[in-house]
N, C-alpha and C positions, 0 to 999 in steps of 0.2 A: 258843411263838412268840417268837424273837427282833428286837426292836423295834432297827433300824441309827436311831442318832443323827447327827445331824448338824452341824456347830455353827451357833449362830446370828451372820450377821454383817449388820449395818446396811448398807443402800444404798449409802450414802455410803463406802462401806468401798474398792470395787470402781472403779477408773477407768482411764481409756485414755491410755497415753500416745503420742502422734504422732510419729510417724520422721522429722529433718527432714535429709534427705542433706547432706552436707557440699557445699558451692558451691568451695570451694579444695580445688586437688589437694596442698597440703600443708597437715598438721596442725596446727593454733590450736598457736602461742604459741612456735611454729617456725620461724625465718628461714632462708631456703635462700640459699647462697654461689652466687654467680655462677659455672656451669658455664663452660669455656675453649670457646670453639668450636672448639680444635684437638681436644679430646675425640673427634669424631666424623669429624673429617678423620683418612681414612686412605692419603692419598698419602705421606705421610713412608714407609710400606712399599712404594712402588712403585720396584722395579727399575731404574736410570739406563740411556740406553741405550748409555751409553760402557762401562760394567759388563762386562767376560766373565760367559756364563754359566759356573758350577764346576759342571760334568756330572760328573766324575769323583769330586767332596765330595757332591755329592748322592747318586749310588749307592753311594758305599760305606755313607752315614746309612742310604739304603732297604735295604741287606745288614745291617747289624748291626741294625734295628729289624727287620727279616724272622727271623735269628735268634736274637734275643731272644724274641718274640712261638713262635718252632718249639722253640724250649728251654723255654718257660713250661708252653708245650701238653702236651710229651713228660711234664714233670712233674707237670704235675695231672692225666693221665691215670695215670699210673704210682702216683700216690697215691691216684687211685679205687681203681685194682685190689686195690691193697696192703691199704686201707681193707675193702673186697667178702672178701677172703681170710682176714683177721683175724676180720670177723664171722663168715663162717663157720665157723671155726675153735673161735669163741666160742660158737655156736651148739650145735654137735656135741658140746664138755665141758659145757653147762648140758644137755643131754639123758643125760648121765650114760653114753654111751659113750666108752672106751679107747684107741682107735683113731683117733682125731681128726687127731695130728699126721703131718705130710710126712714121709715119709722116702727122701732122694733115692739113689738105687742108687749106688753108684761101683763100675764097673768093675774087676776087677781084672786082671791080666794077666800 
């Protein structure tokens, strides 16, 4: 029979210590700089109403982020496939068959 030791520790050993939540929303021994109150004001963005709206600079922005965003697409799709095709490829030479790679017809005539 295996006798589990344990060690011995005095009473006094063992104590609690109390969580006393911080009362300031910034950290002891930290001075915070006087935030601008224009910080939060966001009329400086608001549109004057003497202003043209530029309809014709705004859609051409919303065309070229439109094809940006249809050109991204095309590509990471075109790179899963590419990606999907490879493995496979890699797949069929670790199985130790010959016949693995594409070989595209060309017509002759």
């Amino acid at each position: 029979m295996v006798k589990t030791q344990r060690p011995i520790s005095p009473d006094d050993d063992h104590r609690v210590v109390k969580f006393r939540p911080r009362t300031s929303a910034r950290p002891p021994g930290r001075v915070l700089q006087d935030v601008p109150q224009q910080a939060a004001d966001f009329s400086r963005y608001d549109r004057k109403e003497e202003e043209p709206d530029d309809f014709r600079h705004r859609m051409l922005a919303n065309l070229a982020a439109l094809a940006f965003t249809v050109a991204l697409t095309a590509i990471g799709i075109w790179l899963a496939l590419s990606i999907a095709e490879l493995r496979k490829t890699q797949d069929c030479v670790l199985t130790g068959r010959r016949d693995c790679a594409q070989i595209s017809s060309i017509p002759r005539g």
